[in-house]
N, C-alpha and C positions, 0 to 999 in steps of 0.2 A: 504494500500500500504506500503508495509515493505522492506525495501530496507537488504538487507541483503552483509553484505561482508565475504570472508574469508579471511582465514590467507595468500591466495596466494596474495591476493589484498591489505592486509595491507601491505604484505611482498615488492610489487614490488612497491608499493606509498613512503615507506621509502628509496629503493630502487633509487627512483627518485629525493626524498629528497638530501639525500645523495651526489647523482652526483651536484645535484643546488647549495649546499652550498661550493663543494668544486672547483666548478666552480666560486664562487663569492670568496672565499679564494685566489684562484688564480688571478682573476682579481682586486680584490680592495685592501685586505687585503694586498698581499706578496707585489706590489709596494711602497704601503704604509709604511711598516714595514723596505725597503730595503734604503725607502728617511732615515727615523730615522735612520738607522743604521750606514749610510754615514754620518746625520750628526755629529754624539755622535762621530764615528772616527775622523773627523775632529775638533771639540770643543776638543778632547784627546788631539792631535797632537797640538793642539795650547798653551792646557793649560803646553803641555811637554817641549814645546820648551819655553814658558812664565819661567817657574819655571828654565830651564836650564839658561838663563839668568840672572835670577834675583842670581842665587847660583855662579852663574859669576861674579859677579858686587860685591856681598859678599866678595867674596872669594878675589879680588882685593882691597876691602877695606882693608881685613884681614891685606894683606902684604903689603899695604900702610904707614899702622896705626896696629902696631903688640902690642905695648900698651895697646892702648883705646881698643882693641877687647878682651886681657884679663881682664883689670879693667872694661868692661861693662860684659862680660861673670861672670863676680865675681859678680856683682851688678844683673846679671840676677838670677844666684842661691841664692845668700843670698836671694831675694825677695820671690824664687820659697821656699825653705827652710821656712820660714817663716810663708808660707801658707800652708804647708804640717801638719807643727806641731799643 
């Protein structure tokens, strides 16, 4: 007993393959991938707004303290210099 296929039956199994997977791409895969992508936007959005604050708060120490922000800026290159060489 030889079961024999042809190319029409490999053709229309693949065929069927095909349709399954991207029925299951559609169902599992693309919600799944649309939660991640909502949430990496939102972890952006927070970390952009975190940093615009924080260059805020900087930025008001600057012109608090317009001194100390050159003599540590001084203190930051000499150190950075330092270790370059």
């Amino acid at each position: 007993m030889a079961m024999s296929f042809s190319a029409d039956d490999a053709q229309a199994q693949i065929t069927a393959l095909r349709k399954q997977v991207n029925q299951l791409m559609e169902d599992r895969v693309g919600p799944a991938v649309s939660g991640y992508v909502d949430r990496a936007s939102q972890v952006t959005r927070q970390a952009s707004d975190y940093t615009k604050e924080q260059a805020d708060t900087v930025a008001g120490q600057v012109r608090d303290r317009p001194l100390i922000a050159i003599a540590l800026a001084g203190v930051v290159g000499y150190v950075l210099g330092r270790f370059v060489r």
